[in-house]
C-alpha positions as CSV (number, residue, x, y, z in Angstrom):
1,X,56.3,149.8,145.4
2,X,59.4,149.2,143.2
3,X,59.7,148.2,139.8
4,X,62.2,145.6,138.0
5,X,63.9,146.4,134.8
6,X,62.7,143.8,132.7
7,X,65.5,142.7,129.7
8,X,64.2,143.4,126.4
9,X,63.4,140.6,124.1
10,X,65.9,140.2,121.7
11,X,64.9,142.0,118.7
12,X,65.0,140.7,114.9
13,X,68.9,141.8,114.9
14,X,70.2,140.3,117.4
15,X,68.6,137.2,116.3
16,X,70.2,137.1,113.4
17,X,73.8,138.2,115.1
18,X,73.3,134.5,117.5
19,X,72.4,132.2,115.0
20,X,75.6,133.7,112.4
21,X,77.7,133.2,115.5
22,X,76.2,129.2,115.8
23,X,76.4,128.9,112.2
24,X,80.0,130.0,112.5
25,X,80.8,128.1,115.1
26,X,79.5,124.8,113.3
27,X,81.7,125.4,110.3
28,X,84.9,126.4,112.0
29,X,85.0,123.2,113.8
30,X,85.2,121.0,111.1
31,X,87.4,122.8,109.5
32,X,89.9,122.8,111.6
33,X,90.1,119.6,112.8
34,X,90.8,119.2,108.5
35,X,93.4,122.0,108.8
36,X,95.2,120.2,111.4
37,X,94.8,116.7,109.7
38,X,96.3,118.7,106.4
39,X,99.0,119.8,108.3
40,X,100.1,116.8,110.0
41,X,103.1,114.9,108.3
42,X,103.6,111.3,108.6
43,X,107.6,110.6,109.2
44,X,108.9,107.1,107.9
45,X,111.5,107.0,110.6
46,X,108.6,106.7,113.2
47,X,106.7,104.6,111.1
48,X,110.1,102.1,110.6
49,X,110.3,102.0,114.7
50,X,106.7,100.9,114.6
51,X,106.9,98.3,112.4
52,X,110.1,97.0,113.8
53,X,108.2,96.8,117.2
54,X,104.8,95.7,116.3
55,X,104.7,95.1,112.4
56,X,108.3,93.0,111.7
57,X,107.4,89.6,112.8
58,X,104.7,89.1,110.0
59,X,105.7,91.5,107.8
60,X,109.5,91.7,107.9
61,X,111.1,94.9,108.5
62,X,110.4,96.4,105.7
63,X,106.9,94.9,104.5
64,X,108.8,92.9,101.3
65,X,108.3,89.3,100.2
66,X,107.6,87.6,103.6
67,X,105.2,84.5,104.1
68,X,102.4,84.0,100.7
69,X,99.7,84.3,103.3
70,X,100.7,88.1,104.2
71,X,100.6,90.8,102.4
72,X,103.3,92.8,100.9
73,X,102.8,96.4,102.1
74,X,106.0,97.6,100.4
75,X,105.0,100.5,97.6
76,X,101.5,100.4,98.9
77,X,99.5,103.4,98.7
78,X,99.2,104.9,102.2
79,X,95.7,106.2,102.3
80,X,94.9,102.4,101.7
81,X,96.7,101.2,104.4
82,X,95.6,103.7,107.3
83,X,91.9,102.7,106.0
84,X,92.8,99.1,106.4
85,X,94.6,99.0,110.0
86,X,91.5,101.9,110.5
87,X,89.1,99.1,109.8
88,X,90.8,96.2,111.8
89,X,91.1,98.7,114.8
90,X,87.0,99.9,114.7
91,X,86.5,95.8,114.0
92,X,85.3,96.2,110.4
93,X,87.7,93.9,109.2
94,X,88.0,90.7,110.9
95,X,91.5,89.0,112.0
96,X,92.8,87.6,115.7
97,X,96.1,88.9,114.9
98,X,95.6,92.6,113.1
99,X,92.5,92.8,114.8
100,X,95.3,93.3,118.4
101,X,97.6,94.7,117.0
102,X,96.0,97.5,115.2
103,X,94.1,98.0,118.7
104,X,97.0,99.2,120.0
105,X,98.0,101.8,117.6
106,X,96.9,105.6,117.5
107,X,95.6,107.5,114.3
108,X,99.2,108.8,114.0
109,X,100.9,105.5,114.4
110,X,98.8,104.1,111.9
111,X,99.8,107.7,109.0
112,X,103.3,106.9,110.0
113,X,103.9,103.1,109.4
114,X,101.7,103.5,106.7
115,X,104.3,106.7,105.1
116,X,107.2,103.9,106.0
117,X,105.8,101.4,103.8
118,X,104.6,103.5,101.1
119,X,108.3,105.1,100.7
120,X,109.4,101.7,99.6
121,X,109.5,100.1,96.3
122,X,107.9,96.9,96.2
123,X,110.0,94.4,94.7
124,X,108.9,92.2,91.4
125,X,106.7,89.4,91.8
126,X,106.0,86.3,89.2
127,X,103.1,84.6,88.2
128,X,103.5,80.8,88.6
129,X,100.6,78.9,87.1
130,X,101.9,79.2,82.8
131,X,98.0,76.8,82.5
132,X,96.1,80.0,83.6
133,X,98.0,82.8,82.7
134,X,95.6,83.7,79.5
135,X,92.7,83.4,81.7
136,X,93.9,85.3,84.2
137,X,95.0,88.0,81.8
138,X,91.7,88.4,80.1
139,X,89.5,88.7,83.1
140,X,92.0,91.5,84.4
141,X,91.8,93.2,80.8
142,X,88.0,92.7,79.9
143,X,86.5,91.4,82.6
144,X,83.6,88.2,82.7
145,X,80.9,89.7,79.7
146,X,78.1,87.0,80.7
147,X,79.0,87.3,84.2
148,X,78.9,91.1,84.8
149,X,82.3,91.3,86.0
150,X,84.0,94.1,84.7
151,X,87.6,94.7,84.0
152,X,90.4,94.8,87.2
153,X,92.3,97.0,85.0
154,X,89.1,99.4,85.6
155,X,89.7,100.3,89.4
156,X,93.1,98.9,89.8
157,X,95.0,99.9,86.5
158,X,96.7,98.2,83.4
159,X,99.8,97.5,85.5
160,X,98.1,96.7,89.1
161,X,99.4,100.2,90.5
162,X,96.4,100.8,91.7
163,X,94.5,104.2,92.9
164,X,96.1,106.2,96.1
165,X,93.1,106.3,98.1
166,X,90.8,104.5,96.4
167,X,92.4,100.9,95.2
168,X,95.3,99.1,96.7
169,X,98.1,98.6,94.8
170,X,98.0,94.9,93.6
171,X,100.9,94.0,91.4
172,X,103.5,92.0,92.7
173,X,101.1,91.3,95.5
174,X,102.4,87.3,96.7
175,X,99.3,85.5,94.3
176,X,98.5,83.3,97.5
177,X,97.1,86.2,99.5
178,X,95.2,88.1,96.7
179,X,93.2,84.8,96.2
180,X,92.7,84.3,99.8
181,X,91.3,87.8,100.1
182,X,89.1,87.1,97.0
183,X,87.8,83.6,98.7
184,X,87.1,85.7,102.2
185,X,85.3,88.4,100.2
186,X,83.2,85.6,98.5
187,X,81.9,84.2,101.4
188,X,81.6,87.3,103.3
189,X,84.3,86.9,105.6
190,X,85.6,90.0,104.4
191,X,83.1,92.5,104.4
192,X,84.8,96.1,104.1
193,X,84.5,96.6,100.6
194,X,80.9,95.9,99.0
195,X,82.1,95.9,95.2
196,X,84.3,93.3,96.0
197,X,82.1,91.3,97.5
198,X,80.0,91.6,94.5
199,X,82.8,90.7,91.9
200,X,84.1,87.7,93.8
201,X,80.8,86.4,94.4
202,X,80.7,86.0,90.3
203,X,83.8,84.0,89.5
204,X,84.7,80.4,90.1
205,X,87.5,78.8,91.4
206,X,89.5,79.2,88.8
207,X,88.9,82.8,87.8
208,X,89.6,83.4,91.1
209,X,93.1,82.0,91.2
210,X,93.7,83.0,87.7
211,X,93.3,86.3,87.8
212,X,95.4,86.6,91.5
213,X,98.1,84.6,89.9
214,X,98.3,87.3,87.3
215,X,98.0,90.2,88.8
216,X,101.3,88.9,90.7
217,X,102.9,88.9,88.2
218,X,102.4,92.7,87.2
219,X,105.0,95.3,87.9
């Protein structure tokens, strides 16, 4: 009659050895996937080949002063775009056109057209309506009181610069398009960004176009 060598139940030790090692394992994974994302550096010169391919036609060469119903992407932060074309791709953001061609760009193409763009200075833009200029002004300065709607200047800064990663740059934006965002957010055609949708729900017509004719006029 033989006997089998049973394997001896791990003790308290070795226990504690596995579950470091899972513990370990856990943590080192997401850090370096950030290590690797850290390291990674967007170049321009790709990300002007991109937009000459895919971005051009819309947003001219450079992302400057095309058509009022685009946006200018010239001098804007590039954490804000990546989030944006991020957004269109995964279908958060709605539209036929960037909705394609954002599908066809990687996480990389995206960090490098966006590093293009940003390395460019945006050129000045005007305010055009002189009826609505002091409105427009004062809601970007103080806000709506009775309305709850606070200050522009708040999230997007005195001049419209902006926060890199936070708040797109909005001065010298083409007027036409910032109101046409502010409608879509209004009525919930845009839906990636919950305080706007908030704030533009509050202001009439006119605030709405008084305060996007203003802020393109800031430099």
């Amino acid at each position: 009659m033989g006997f089998r060598l049973m394997k001896p139940s791990p003790g308290p030790t070795d226990m504690k050895s596995s579950l470091a090692l899972i513990v370990a394992v856990l943590i080192a994974g997401p850090t370096l996937a950030a290590e690797e994302k850290a390291a990674f550096k967007p170049d321009p010169a790709k990300g002007q080949a991109i937009s000459t391919q895919v971005c051009g036609a819309c947003h001219t060469a450079d992302g400057s002063r095309g058509l009022p119903a685009n946006p200018i992407l010239q001098g804007q932060h590039p954490e804000y775009l990546v989030k944006q074309l991020t957004e269109f791709k995964e279908g958060k953001r709605k539209n036929a056109v960037m909705n394609g061609m954002a599908a066809t760009l990687s996480d990389d193409d995206m960090r490098h057209v966006a590093a293009f763009y940003a390395s460019k200075k945006a050129k000045p833009g005007a305010a055009r309506d002189k009826e609505t200029i002091r409105l427009g002004e004062r809601i970007w300065r103080g806000g709506i009181a009775d309305k709850s709607v606070p200050a522009c200047a708040g999230c997007h800064g005195p001049t419209g610069s902006g926060i890199p990663a936070q708040y797109p740059r909005l001065a010298s934006q083409h007027g036409d398009y910032l109101a046409a965002q502010m409608t879509a957010f209004r009525s919930g055609a845009r839906a990636n960004s919950a305080q706007m949708t908030a704030i533009a729900a509050k202001l009439s017509d006119l605030e709405l176009k008084a305060v996007s004719d203003y802020a393109a006029g800031l430099q």
